[in-house]
C-alpha positions in Angstrom: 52.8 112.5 14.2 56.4 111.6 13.7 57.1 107.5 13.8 60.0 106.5 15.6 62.1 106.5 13.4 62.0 110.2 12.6 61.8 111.3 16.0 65.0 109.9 17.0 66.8 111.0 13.6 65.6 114.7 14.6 66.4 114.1 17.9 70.3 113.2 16.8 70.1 116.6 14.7 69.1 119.1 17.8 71.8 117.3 19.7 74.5 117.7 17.0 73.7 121.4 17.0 73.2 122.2 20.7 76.2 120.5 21.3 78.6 121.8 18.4 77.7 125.1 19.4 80.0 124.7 22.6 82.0 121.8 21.0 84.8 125.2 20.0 85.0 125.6 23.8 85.3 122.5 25.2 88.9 121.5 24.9 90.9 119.8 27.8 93.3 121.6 30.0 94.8 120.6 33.6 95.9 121.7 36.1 98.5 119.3 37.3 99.2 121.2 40.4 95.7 120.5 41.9 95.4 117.1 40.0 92.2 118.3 38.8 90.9 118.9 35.0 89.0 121.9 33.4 87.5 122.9 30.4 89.1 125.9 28.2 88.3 128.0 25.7 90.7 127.9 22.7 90.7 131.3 21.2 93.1 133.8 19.7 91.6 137.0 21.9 92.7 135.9 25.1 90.6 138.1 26.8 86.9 137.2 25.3 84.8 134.9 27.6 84.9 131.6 27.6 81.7 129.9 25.6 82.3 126.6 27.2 80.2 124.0 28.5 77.0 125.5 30.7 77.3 125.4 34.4 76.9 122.1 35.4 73.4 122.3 38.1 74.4 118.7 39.8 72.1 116.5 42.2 72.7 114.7 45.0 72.3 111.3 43.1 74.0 111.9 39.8 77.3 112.4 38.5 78.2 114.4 35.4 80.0 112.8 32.8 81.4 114.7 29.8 82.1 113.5 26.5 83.7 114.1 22.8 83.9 112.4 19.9 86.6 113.1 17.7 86.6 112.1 14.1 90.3 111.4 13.4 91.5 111.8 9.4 94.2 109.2 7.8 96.6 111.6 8.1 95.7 111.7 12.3 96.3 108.2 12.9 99.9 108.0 13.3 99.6 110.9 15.6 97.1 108.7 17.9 99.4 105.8 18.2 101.8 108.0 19.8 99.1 108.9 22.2 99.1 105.2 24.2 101.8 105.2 25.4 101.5 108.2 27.3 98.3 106.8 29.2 97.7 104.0 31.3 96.2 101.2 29.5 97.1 99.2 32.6 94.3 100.5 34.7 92.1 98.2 33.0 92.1 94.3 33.9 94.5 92.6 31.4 91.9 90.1 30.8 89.4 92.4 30.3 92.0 94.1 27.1 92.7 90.8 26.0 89.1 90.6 25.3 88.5 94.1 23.8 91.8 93.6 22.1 90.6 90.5 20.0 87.2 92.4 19.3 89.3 95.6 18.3 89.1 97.9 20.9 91.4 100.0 22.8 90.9 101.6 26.2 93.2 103.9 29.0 92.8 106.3 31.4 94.0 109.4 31.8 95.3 110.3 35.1 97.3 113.2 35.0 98.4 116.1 32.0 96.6 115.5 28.7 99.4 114.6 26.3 100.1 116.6 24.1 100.1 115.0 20.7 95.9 114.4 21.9 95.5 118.0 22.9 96.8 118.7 19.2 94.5 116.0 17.7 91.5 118.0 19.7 92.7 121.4 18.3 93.1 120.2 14.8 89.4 118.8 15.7 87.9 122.1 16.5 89.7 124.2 14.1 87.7 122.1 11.3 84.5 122.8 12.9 85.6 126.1 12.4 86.1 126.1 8.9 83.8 123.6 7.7 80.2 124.6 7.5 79.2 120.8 6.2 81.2 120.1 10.0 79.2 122.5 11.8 76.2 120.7 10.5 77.0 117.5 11.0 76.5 116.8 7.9 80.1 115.4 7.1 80.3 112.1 8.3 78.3 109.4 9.8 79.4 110.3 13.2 80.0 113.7 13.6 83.2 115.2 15.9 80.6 116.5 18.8 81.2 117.2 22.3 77.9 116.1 25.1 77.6 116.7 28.4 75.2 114.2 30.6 74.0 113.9 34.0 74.0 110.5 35.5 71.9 109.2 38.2 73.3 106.4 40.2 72.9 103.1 38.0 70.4 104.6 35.2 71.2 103.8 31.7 72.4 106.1 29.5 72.5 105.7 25.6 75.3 106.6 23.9 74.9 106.9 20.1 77.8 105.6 18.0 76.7 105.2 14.6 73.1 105.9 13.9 70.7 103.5 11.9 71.2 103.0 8.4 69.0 100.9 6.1 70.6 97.6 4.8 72.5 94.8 6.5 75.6 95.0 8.1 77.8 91.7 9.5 79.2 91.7 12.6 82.1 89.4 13.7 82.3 88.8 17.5 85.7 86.9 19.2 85.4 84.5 21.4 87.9 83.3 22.8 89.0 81.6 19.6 85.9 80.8 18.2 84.9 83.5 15.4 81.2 83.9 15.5 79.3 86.2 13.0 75.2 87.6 12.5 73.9 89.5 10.0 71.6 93.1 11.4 69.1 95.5 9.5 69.0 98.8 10.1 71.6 98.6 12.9 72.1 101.1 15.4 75.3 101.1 17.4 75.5 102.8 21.0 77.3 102.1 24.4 75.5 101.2 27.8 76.7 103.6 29.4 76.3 103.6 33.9 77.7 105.7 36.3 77.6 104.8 40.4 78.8 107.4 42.4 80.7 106.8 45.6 81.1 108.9 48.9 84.3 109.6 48.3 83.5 111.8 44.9 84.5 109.1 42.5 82.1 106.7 40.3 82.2 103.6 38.9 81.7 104.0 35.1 80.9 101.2 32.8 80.2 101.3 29.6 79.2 98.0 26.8 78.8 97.4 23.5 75.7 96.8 21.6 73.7 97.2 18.3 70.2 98.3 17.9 68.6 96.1 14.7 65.6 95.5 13.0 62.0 97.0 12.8 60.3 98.7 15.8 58.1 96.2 17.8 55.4 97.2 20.5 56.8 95.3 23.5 55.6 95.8 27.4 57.7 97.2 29.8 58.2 97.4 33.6 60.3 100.0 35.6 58.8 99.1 38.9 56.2 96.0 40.3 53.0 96.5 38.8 54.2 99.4 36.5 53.9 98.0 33.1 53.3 100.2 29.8 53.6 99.5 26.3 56.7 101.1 23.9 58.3 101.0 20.3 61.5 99.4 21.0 63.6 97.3 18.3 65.9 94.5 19.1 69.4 94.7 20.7 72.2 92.5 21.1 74.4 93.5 23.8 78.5 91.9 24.2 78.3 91.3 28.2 81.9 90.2 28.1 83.1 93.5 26.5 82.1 96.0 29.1 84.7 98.1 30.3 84.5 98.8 34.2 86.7 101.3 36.2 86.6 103.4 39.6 87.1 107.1 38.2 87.9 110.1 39.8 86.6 113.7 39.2 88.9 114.4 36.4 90.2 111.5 35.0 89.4 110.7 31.3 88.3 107.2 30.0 89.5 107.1 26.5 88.4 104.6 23.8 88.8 103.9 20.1 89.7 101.1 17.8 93.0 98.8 17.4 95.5 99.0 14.5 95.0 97.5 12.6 91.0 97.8 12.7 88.8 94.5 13.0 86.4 92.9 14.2 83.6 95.3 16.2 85.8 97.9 17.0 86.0 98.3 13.2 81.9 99.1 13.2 82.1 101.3 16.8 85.2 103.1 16.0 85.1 104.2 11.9 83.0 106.3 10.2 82.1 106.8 6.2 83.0 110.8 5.3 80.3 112.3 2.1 83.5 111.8 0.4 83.9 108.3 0.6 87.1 108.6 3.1 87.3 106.1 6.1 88.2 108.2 9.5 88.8 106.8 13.3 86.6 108.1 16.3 88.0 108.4 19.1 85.8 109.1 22.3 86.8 110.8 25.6 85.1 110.8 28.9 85.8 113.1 31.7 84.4 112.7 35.1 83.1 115.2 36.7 82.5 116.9 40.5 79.5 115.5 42.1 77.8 116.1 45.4 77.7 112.6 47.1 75.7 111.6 49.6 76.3 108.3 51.9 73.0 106.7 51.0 73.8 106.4 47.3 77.4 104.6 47.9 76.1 101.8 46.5 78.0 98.7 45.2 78.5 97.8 41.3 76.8 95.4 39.9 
C-alpha cells in the first residue's frame, strides 16, 4: 500500500502525462469578432485534426476552468515584461496589487486578443515540448510547462499544485504592510486555493490564494457535513488570506499570474522553478474561463 506521500508524487506523474499529451494543442486563439476565445492546434499540416483539449461534458453546477503553466527561460523574460502592458492589470483592486505587489506577484486579465509577444512565449513553450523528451516527461524542472483542464462546482476547492514537496526547509518571507515577517517549512508544498461560483449570467467568480503545504502527515478528523466526520492524512497548511486574488470572469477571459521583477518575497517561491541544470526559469500561469450551463439556483453570492 502506497503512503501518502507516494500516492500523491505518482498522482503528479499521471497528470503531467495525460496532460502534456494535449499540452501541443492547447494554444490560445480568439476570435475578436465574437469576443469569445478557443483553443487551436498549432501544426504545420493545416489540415490534420486538431488533438486539443477533450470535449468539455459540463454540469449544471460547475464551471470549466482551463489552465497552463509555462516555464519561461532567462532569455523569455524580457519578452514577458512587454506582455503587461498589453493587459489590464487594472481589473484588479489597486489595493489588492499593492498587496500582491509587496509579496511579489503580478496579476491581469485578459479581455480581448491574446498579445502577441505571449502567444509567441506559448509557441516557443510547446515547440520545446516538442523537442525535448526530458520536457515531455516532466522531468526537466521542478514545475513542468503543463496545460490542465478542471471542472469546478460552485464554491468546492480545488488544489492547484505549484511546486511539489521537497525534503528540507525552505524560508518564507511574508509583507505586511511594512512589517517583514518570516517562518521556516519542511517538506513544503506550494498550491493555490483555487474557487469558482458561477453566475446566471454565464460568468464566475474566480478566486484563487496562496498557501504552502509543510510538515509530516498527521491523522486529523474531518467534517464535510453535521454529523459526517471521518478520519484523513492531512499535513499542515498556512494559507495568506490577504493575498487572494478575486474577480468576476467571463467565458473567455484569461486570469494571468506570475511573479514581479525583480523577484521576492513569495512570489519568488510560487513563481520560479530549479531546471536539472541548475538554471532558474519564471512560471507564468494562465486561466481561461470557460462556457458553463447556469442555472438560477446556483447564482449564489461570493464569499
Amino acid at each position: 500500500m502506497l503512503d501518502p506521500t507516494q500516492n500523491n508524487r505518482m498522482k503528479e506523474r499521471l497528470t503531467r502525462r495525460n496532460f502534456l499529451t494535449v499540452f501541443s494543442g492547447a494554444l490560445f486563439a480568439y476570435t475578436s469578432t465574437t469576443g469569445c476565445a478557443k483553443w487551436s492546434h498549432l501544426d504545420s499540416e493545416p489540415h490534420k485534426p486538431s488533438v486539443g483539449l477533450p470535449p468539455i461534458q459540463m454540469s449544471a453546477d460547475s464551471m470549466p476552468i482551463e489552465l497552463i503553466f509555462l516555464r519561461l527561460t532567462p532569455e523569455q523574460i524580457p519578452e514577458l515584461e512587454s506582455v503587461w502592458p498589453r493587459v489590464d492589470e487594472q481589473a484588479i483592486p489597486i489595493d489588492i496589487r499593492r498587496r500582491l505587489d509587496r509579496n511579489g506577484i503580478r496579476v491581469a486579465i485578459v479581455s480581448e486578443a491574446i498579445p502577441l509577444p505571449l502567444q509567441r512565449m506559448i509557441e516557443a513553450v510547446d515547440q520545446r515540448l516538442q523537442d525535448d523528451p526530458m520536457e515531455r516527461a516532466g522531468l526537466s524542472a521542478d514545475m513542468p510547462s503543463h496545460s490542465r483542464l478542471l471542472q469546478c462546482k460552485s464554491g468546492q476547492r480545488k488544489e492547484v499544485a505549484v511546486r511539489p514537496s521537497r525534503s528540507g526547509s525552505l524560508v518564507m518571507l511574508y509583507q505586511d504592510g511594512l512589517v517583514a515577517k518570516g517562518k521556516t517549512y519542511d517538506d513544503a508544498a506550494l498550491q493555490l486555493d483555487l474557487r469558482v461560483v458561477p453566475k446566471v449570467d454565464g460568468s464566475a467568480i474566480v478566486s484563487i490564494q496562496p498557501e504552502v503545504q509543510y510538515g509530516p502527515f498527521k491523522q486529523k478528523i474531518v467534517g464535510q457535513q453535521e454529523f459526517a466526520l471521518r478520519r484523513e492524512l492531512k499535513r499542515d497548511v498556512d494559507t495568506w488570506q490577504d493575498l487572494q486574488i478575486k474577480h468576476q470572469m467571463h467565458p473567455g477571459q484569461i486570469m494571468m499570474v506570475s511573479a514581479t521583477n525583480p523577484k521576492r518575497s513569495i512570489g519568488e517561491h510560487f513563481f520560479f522553478t530549479e531546471t536539472v541544470s541548475g538554471t532558474t526559469e519564471q512560471l507564468v500561469l494562465l486561466m481561461r474561463l470557460g462556457q458553463g450551463k447556469m442555472n438560477s439556483a446556483f447564482d449564489t453570492q461570493s464569499q
